[in-house]
Every structure is written in structure tokens, then in C-alpha cells.
C-alpha positions, -999 to +999 in steps of 0.1 A: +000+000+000+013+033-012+011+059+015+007+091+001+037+117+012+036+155+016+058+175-012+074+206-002+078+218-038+103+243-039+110+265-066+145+285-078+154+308-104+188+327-098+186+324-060+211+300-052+226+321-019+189+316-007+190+280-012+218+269-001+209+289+034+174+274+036+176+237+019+200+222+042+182+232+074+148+218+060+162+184+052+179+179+084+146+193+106+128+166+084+147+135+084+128+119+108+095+119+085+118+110+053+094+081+044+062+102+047+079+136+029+095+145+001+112+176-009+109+187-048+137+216-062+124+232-093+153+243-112+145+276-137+182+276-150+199+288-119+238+289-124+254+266-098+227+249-087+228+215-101+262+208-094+258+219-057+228+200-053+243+170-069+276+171-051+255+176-018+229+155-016+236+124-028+224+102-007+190+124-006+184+125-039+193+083-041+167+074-018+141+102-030+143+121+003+154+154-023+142+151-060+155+175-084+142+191-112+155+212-147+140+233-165+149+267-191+113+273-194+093+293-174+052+301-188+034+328-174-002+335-176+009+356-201+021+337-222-001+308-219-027+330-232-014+341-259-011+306-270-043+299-269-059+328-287 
């Protein structure tokens, strides 16, 4: 039976100061609950910030504890509405 986690779903787009002061202290306070949460990074091409996270938090991101995300692209409402029209 799969036992539904809570995501913190965290998002960064040239903050990587920011993160590194914040993300390390969140995983630690949570490592008791690491089979009921997850934490999600959203990367919007922030320089540095794949490397760090990789070099890290290995061991996080093996067990899925920390799952990491790429991405260049960034929609806004904007946008999405002018593809629609």
C-alpha cells in the first residue's frame, strides 16, 4: 500500500545564496519523517545549482528524500494565453 507523502515543492530561479541557506536546514529538521515527505527543487536555469545539489545530496536524492528538477522554461499567464488565442 502506497502511503501518500507530503511535497514541499520548492521553486528557484537565480537564488542559489537563498537556497543553499534554507535547503540544508529543511532536510535535516525533516529527516525523521523521510518516508512520509519529500522535498521537490524546481530548477528555472539557476547557475550553480545543479552541481551543488548533486555534489550535496547524494544520498538524498538516491533514496528520494530530495528530487531534483530542470527546467529553461518558465510560462506565465501571459504567455499561456497568448497561445491559446
Amino acid at each position: 500500500m502506497n502511503i501518500p507523502k507530503l511535497s514541499f515543492c520548492i521553486t528557484c530561479m537565480n537564488r542559489l545564496n537563498q537556497i543553499k541557506e534554507t535547503l540544508p536546514q529543511n532536510l535535516r529538521d525533516n529527516i525523521l519523517f523521510n518516508e512520509k515527505i519529500e522535498f521537490i527543487v524546481v530548477d528555472f536555469a539557476t547557475p550553480g545549482l545543479q552541481q551543488w545539489i548533486k555534489s550535496e545530496f547524494e544520498e538524498e536524492l538516491r533514496s528520494g528524500y530530495l528530487k531534483y528538477y530542470y527546467t529553461c522554461l518558465l510560462y506565465t499567464s501571459d504567455a499561456a494565453d497568448e497561445r491559446s488565442s
